[in-house]
BALOBA-1460 file (C-alpha; in Angstrom, 3 decimals):
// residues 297
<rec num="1" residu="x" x="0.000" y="0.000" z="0.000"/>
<rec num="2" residu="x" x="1.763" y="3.374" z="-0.856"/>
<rec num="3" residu="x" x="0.528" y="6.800" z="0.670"/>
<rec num="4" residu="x" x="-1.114" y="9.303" z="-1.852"/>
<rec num="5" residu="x" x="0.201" y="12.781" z="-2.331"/>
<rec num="6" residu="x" x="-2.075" y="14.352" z="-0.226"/>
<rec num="7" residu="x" x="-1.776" y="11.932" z="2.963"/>
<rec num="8" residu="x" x="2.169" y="12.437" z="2.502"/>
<rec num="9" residu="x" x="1.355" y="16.814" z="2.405"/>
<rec num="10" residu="x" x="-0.107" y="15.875" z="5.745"/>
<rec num="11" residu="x" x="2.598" y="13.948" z="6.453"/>
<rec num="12" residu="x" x="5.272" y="17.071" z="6.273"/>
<rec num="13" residu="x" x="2.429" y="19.707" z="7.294"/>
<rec num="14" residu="x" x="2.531" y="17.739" z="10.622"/>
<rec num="15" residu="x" x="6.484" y="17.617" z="11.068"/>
<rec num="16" residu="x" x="6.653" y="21.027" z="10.626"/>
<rec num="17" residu="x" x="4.257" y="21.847" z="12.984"/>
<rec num="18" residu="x" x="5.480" y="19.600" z="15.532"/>
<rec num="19" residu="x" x="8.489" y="21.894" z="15.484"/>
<rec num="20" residu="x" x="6.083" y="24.545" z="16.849"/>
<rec num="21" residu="x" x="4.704" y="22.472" z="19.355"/>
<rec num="22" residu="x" x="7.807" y="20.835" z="20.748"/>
<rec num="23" residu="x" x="8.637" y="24.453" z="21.966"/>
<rec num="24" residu="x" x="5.122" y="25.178" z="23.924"/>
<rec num="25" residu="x" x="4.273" y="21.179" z="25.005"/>
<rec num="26" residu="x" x="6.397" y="18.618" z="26.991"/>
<rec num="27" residu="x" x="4.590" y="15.728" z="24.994"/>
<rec num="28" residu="x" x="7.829" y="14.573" z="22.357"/>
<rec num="29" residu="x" x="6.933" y="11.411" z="21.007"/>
<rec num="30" residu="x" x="3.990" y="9.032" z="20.639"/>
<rec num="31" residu="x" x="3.048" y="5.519" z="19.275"/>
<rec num="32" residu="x" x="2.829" y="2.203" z="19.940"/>
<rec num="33" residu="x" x="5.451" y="-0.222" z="21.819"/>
<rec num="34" residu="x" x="5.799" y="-3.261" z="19.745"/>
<rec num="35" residu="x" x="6.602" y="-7.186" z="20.098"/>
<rec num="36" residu="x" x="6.245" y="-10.355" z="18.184"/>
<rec num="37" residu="x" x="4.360" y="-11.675" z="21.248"/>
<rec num="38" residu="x" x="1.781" y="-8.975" z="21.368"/>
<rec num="39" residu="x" x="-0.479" y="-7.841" z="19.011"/>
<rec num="40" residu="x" x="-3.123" y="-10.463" z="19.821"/>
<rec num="41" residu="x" x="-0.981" y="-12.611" z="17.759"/>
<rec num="42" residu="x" x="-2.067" y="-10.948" z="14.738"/>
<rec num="43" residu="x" x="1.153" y="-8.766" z="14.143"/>
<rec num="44" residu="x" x="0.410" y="-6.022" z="11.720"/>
<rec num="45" residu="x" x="1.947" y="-5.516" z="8.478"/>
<rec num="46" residu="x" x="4.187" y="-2.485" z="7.919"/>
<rec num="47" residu="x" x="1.150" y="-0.385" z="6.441"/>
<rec num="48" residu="x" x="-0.964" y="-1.352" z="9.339"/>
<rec num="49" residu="x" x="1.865" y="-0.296" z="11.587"/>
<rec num="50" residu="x" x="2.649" y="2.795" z="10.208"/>
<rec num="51" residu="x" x="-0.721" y="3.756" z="10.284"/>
<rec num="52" residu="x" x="-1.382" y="3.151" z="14.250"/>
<rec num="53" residu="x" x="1.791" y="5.365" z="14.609"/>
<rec num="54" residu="x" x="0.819" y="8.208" z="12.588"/>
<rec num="55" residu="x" x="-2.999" y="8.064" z="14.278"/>
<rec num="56" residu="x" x="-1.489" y="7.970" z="17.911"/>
<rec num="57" residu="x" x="0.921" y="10.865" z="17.199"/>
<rec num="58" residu="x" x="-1.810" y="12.728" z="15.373"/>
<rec num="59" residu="x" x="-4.297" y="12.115" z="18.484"/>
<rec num="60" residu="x" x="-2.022" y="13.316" z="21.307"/>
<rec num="61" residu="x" x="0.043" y="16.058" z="18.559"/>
<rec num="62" residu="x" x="3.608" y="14.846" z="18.959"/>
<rec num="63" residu="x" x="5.978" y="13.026" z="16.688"/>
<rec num="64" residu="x" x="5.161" y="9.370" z="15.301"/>
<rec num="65" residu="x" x="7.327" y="7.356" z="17.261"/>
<rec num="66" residu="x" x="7.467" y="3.504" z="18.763"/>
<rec num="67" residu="x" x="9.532" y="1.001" z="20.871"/>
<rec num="68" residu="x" x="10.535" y="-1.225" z="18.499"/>
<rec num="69" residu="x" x="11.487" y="-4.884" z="20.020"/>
<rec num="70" residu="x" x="13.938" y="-6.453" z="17.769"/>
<rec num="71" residu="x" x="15.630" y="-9.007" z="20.241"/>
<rec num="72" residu="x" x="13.854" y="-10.900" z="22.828"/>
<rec num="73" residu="x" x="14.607" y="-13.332" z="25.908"/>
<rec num="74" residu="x" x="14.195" y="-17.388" z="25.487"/>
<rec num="75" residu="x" x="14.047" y="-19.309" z="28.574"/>
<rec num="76" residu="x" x="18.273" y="-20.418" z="28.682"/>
<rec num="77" residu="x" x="18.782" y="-16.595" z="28.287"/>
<rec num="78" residu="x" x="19.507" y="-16.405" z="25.043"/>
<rec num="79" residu="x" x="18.620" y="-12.913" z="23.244"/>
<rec num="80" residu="x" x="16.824" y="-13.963" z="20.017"/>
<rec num="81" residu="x" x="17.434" y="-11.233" z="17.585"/>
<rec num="82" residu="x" x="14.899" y="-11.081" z="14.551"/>
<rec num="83" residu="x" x="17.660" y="-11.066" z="11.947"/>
<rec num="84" residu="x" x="20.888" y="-13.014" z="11.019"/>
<rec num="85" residu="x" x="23.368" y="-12.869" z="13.726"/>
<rec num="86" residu="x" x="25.519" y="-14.507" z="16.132"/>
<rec num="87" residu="x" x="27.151" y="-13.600" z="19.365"/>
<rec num="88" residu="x" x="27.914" y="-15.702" z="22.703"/>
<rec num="89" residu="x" x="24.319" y="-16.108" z="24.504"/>
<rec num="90" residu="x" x="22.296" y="-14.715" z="21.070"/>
<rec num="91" residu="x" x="20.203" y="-16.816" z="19.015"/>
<rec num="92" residu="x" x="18.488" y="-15.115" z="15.693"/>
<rec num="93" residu="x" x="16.436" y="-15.464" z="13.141"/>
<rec num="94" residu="x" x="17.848" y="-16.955" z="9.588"/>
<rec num="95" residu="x" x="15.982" y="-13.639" z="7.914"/>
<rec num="96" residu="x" x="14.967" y="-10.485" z="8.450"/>
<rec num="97" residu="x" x="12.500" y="-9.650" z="10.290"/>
<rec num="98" residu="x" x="11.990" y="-6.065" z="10.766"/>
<rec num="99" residu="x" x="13.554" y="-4.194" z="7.412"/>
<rec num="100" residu="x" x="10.675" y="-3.628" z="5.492"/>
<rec num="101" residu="x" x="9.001" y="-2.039" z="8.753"/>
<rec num="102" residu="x" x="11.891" y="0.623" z="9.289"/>
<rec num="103" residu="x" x="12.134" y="1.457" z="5.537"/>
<rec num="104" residu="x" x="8.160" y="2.269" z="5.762"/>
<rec num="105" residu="x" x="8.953" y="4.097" z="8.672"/>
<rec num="106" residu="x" x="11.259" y="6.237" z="6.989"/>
<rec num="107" residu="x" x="8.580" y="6.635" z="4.682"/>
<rec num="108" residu="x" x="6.460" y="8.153" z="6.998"/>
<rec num="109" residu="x" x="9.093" y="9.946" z="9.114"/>
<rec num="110" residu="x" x="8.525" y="8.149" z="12.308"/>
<rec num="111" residu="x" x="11.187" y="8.365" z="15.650"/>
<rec num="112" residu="x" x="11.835" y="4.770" z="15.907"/>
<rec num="113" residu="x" x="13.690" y="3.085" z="19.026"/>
<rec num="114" residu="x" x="14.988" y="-0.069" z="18.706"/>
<rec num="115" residu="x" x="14.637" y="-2.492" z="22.082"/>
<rec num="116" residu="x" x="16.057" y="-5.556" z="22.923"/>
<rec num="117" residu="x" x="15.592" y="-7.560" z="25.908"/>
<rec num="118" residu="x" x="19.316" y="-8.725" z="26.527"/>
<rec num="119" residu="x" x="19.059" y="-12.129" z="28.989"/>
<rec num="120" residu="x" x="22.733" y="-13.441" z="29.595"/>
<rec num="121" residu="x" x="24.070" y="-11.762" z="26.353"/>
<rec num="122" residu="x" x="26.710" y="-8.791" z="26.326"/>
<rec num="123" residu="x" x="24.816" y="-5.761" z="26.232"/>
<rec num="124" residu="x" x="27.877" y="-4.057" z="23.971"/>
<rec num="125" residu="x" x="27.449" y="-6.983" z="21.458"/>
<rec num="126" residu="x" x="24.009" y="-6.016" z="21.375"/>
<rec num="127" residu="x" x="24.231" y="-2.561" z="20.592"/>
<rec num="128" residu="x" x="26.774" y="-3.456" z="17.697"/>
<rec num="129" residu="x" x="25.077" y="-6.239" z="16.635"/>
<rec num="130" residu="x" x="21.310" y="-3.898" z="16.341"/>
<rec num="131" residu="x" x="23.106" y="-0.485" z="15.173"/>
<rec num="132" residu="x" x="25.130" y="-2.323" z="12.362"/>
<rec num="133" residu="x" x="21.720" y="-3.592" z="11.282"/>
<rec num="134" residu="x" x="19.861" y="-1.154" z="11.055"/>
<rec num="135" residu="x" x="21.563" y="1.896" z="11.557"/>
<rec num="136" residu="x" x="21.108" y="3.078" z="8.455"/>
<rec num="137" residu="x" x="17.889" y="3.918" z="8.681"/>
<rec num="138" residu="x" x="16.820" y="7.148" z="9.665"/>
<rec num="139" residu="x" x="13.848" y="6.629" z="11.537"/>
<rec num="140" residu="x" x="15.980" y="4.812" z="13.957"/>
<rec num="141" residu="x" x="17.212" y="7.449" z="16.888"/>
<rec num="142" residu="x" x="17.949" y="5.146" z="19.519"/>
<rec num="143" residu="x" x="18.313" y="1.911" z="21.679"/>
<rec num="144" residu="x" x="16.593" y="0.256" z="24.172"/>
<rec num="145" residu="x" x="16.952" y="-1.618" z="27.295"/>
<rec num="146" residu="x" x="14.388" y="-3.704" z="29.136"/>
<rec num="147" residu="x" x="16.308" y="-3.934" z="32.552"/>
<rec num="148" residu="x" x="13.734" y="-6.762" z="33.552"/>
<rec num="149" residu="x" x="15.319" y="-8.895" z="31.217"/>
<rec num="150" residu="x" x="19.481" y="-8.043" z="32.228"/>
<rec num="151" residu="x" x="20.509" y="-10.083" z="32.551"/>
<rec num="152" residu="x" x="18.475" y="-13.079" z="32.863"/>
<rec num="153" residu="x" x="18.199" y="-16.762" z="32.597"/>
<rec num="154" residu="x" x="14.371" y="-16.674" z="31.500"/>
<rec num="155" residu="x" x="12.937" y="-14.991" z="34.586"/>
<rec num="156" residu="x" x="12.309" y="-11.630" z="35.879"/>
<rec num="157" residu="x" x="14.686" y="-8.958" z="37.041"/>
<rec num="158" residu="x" x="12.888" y="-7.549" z="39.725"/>
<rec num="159" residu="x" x="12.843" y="-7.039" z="43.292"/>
<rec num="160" residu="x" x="9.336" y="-9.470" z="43.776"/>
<rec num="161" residu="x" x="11.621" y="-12.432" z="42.107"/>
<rec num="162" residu="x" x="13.905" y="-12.077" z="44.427"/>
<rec num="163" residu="x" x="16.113" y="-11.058" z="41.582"/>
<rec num="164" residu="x" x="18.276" y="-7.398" z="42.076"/>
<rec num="165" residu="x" x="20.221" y="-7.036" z="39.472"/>
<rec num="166" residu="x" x="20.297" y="-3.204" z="38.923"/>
<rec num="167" residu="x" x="21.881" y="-1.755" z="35.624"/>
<rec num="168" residu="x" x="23.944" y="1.144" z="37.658"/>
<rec num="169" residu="x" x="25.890" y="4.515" z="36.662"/>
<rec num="170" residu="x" x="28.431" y="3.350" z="35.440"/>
<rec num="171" residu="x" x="27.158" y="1.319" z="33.291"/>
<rec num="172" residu="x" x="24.735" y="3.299" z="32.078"/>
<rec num="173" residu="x" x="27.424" y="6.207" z="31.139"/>
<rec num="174" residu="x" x="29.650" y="3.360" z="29.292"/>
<rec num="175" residu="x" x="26.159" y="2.012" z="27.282"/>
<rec num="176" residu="x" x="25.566" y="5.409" z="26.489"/>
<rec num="177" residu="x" x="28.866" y="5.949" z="25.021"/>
<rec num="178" residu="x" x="29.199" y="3.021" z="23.726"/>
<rec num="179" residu="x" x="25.774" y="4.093" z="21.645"/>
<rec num="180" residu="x" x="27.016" y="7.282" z="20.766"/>
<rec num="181" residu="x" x="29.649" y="5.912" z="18.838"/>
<rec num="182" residu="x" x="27.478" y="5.028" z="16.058"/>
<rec num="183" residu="x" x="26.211" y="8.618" z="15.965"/>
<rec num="184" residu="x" x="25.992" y="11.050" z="18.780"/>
<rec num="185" residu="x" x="22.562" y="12.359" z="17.858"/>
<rec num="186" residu="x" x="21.390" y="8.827" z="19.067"/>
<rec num="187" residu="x" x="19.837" y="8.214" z="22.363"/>
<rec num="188" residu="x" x="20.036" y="5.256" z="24.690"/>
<rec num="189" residu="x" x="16.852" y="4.738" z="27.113"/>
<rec num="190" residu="x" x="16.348" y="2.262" z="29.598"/>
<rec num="191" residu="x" x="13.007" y="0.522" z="31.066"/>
<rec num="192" residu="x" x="12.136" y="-0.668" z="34.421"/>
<rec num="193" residu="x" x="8.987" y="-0.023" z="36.817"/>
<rec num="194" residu="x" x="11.118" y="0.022" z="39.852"/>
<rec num="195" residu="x" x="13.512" y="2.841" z="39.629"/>
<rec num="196" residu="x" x="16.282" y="1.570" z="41.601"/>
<rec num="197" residu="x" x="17.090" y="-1.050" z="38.715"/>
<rec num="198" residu="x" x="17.652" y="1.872" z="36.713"/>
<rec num="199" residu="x" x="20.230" y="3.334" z="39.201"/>
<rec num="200" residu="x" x="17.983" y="5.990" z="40.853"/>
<rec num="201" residu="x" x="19.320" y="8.952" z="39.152"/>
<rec num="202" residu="x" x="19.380" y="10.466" z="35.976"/>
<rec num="203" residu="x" x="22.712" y="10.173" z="33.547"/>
<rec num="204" residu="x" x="23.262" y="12.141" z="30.684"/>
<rec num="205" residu="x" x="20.926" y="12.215" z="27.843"/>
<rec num="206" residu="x" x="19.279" y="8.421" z="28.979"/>
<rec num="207" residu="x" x="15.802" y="8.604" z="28.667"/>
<rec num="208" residu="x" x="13.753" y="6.657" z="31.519"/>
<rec num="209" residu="x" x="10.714" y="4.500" z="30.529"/>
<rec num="210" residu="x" x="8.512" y="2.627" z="33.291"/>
<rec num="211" residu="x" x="6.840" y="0.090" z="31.914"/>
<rec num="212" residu="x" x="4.301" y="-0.253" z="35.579"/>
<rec num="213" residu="x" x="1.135" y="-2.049" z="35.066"/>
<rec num="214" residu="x" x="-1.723" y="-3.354" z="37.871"/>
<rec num="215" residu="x" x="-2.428" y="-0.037" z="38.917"/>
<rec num="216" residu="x" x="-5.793" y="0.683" z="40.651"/>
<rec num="217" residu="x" x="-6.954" y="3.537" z="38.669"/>
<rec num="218" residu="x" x="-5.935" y="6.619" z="36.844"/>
<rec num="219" residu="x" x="-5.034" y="8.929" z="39.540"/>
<rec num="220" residu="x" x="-2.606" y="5.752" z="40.799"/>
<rec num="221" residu="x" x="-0.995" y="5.726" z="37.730"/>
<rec num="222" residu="x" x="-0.506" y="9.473" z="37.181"/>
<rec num="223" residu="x" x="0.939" y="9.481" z="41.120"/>
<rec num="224" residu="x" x="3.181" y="6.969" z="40.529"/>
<rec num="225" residu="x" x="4.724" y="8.307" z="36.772"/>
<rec num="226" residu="x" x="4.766" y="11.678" z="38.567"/>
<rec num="227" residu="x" x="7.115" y="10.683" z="41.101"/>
<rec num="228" residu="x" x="9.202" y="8.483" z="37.990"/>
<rec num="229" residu="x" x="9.690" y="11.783" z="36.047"/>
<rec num="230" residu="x" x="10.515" y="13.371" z="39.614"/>
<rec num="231" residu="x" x="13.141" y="10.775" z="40.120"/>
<rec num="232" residu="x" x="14.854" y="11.453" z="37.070"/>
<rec num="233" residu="x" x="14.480" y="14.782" z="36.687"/>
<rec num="234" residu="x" x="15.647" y="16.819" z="34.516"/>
<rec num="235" residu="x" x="15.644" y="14.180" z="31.694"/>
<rec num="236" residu="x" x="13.381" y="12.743" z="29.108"/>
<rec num="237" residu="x" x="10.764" y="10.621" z="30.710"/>
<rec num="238" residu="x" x="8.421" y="7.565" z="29.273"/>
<rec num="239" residu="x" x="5.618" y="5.687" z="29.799"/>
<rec num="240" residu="x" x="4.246" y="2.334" z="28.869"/>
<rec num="241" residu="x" x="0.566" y="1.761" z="29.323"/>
<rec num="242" residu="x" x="-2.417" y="-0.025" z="28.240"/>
<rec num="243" residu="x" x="-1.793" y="-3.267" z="29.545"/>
<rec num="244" residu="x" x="-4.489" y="-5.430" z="30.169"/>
<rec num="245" residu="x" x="-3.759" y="-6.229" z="33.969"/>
<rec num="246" residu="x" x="-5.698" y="-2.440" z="33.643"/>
<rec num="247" residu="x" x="-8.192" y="-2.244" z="31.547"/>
<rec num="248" residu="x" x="-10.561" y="-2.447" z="34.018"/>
<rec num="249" residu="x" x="-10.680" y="1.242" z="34.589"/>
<rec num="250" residu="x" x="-9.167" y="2.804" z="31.316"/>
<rec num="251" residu="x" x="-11.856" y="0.943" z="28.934"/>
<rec num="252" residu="x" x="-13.946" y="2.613" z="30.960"/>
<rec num="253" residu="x" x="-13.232" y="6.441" z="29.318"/>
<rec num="254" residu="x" x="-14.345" y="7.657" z="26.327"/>
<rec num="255" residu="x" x="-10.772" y="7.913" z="24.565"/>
<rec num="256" residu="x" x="-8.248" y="6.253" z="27.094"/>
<rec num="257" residu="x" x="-5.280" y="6.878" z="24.917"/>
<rec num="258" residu="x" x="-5.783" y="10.749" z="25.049"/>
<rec num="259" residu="x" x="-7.539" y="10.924" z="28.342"/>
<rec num="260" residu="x" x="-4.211" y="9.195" z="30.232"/>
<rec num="261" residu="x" x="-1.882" y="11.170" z="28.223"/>
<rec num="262" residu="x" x="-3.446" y="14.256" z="29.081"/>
<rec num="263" residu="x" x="-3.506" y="13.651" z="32.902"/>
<rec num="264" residu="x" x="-0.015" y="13.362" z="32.665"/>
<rec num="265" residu="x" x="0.893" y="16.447" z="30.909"/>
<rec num="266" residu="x" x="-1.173" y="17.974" z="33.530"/>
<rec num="267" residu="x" x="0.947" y="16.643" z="36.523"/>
<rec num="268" residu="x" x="4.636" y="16.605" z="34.741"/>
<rec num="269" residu="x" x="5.165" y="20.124" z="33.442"/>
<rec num="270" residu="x" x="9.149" y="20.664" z="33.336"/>
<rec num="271" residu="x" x="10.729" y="16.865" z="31.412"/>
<rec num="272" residu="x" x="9.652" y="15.754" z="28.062"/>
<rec num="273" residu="x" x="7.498" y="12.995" z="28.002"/>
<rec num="274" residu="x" x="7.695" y="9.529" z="25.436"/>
<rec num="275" residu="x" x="3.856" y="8.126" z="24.743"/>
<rec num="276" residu="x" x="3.681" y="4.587" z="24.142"/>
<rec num="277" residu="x" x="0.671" y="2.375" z="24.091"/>
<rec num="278" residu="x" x="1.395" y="-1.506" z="24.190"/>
<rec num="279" residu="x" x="1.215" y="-4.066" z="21.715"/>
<rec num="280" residu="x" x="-1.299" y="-6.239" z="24.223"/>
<rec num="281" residu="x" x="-4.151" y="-4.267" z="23.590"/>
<rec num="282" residu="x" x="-4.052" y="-1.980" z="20.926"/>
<rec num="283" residu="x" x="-5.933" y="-4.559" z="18.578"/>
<rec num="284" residu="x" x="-9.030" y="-4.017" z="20.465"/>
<rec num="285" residu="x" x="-11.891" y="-3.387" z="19.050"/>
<rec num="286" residu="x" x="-12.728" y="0.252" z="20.042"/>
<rec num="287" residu="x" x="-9.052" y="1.603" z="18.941"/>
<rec num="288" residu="x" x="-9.749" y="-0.361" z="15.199"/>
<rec num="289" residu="x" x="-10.021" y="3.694" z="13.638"/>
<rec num="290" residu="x" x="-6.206" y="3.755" z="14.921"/>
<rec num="291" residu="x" x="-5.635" y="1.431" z="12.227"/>
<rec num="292" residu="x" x="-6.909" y="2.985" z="8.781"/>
<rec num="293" residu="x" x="-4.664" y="5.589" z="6.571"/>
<rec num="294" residu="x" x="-4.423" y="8.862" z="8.564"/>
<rec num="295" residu="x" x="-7.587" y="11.259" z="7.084"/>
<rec num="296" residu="x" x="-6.282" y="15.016" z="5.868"/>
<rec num="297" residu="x" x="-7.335" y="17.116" z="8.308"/>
């Protein structure tokens, strides 16, 4: 499916005015958070993706964006990654998996972050490995980490498994290098819902994404990403949400995608702030407008 003339004019109408907007709103990027276990199983071709991204961003008026999983964890803590590779703990896929989505995203000038979720493997490797990839593309602006997965032998990194495993300073500072090597426009974020596994504090340019879900109700979750962006203040700040564990209260609202987002803009004024709904539950039925070509507007 290719993009007429006039949906691509809308296309650069909205870029341009996102410059605009970047300078009066804290809202930077929005989309969709993506994995080859999510989608209801039904994972969408690049069209279909492209066109959730664009109809999120237009929605909540920020740049087209996602979290892109490329790599994921097996159970003997292997990272698969979705394209030819190999690498001491790294399994892969004997093709491609994810080309002909970034090249559509450059299509559409989306702000695409690549994640893996690293198990035992060498999170330098990684980087390489993902960057010499798909580097070339220039939707892609950064990397991502999924701290509940590093390292890992299959189960979770977190504090109610017993597992504390934190991905500290340091090693933040040297990832971030590391990244920057490739470019130094690129930027290296890092996910967690406890904030100690992300070392507490902010370091350079990292941006922080929680990814906390079983939350009681909207004013729970704004509370809790209020005191996130607080903790890593001054620096970019993201949130995951949508997850099932609470839909119980956001299917509730008339436009829960909007509604949430705007809750938070009202509570964290001073950081820029990364949208992304997740893969589990964005093929429900009442967000199926999300998926048609963008209208002109």
């Amino acid at each position: 499916m290719k993009y007429n003339n006039v949906i691509v004019g809308v296309m650069i109408m909205t870029a341009l005015a996102l410059a605009d907007t970047e300078k009066t709103s804290n809202l930077f990027f929005a989309g969709i958070r993506s994995s080859i276990y999510g989608f209801d199983g039904k994972f969408p071709s690049p069209e279909e993706a492209a066109n959730v991204i664009l109809n999120v961003s237009q929605k909540l008026q920020s740049a087209p964006s996602a979290v892109w999983l490329v790599g994921t964890i097996q159970d003997n803590g292997f990272c698969r990654l979705e394209f030819p590779a190999k690498g001491k703990n790294i399994s892969s896929l004997k093709y491609d998996r994810h080309e002909k989505y970034l090249s559509k995203f450059d299509e559409i000038g989306a702000k695409i972050f690549l994640q893996i979720e690293a198990g035992n493997a060498d999170m330098k490797t990684l980087v390489d490995l993902v960057m010499k990839q798909y580097g070339h593309h220039k939707c892609v602006v950064g990397f991502g980490i999924d701290v509940e997965w590093y390292p890992s032998d299959g189960t979770t990194n977190c504090s109610d498994d017993g597992r504390k495993t934190p991905l500290d300073k340091p090693q933040l500072q040297e990832l971030d290098k590391h990244l920057k090597t490739f470019g130094k426009n690129y930027r290296l974020f890092v996910k967690h819902w406890e904030p100690q596994y992300l070392g507490n504090s902010p370091v350079s340019d990292v941006i922080y994404i929680s990814d906390s879900q079983d939350l009681e109700n909207l004013n729970n979750m704004v509370d809790e990403f209020a005191l996130w962006a607080e903790k890593f203040a001054p620096n970019d700040v993201g949130f995951q949400f949508g997850y099932n564990s609470d839909k119980s209260w956001w299917e509730t609202m008339d436009d829960p995608i909007l509604e949430i987002t705007n809750a938070l803009k009202d509570r964290i004024k001073n950081q820029k702030v990364h949208i992304y709904w997740v893969d589990f539950s964005i093929r429900d039925d009442r967000f199926d407008n999300l998926w048609k070509i963008p209208q002109a507007k």
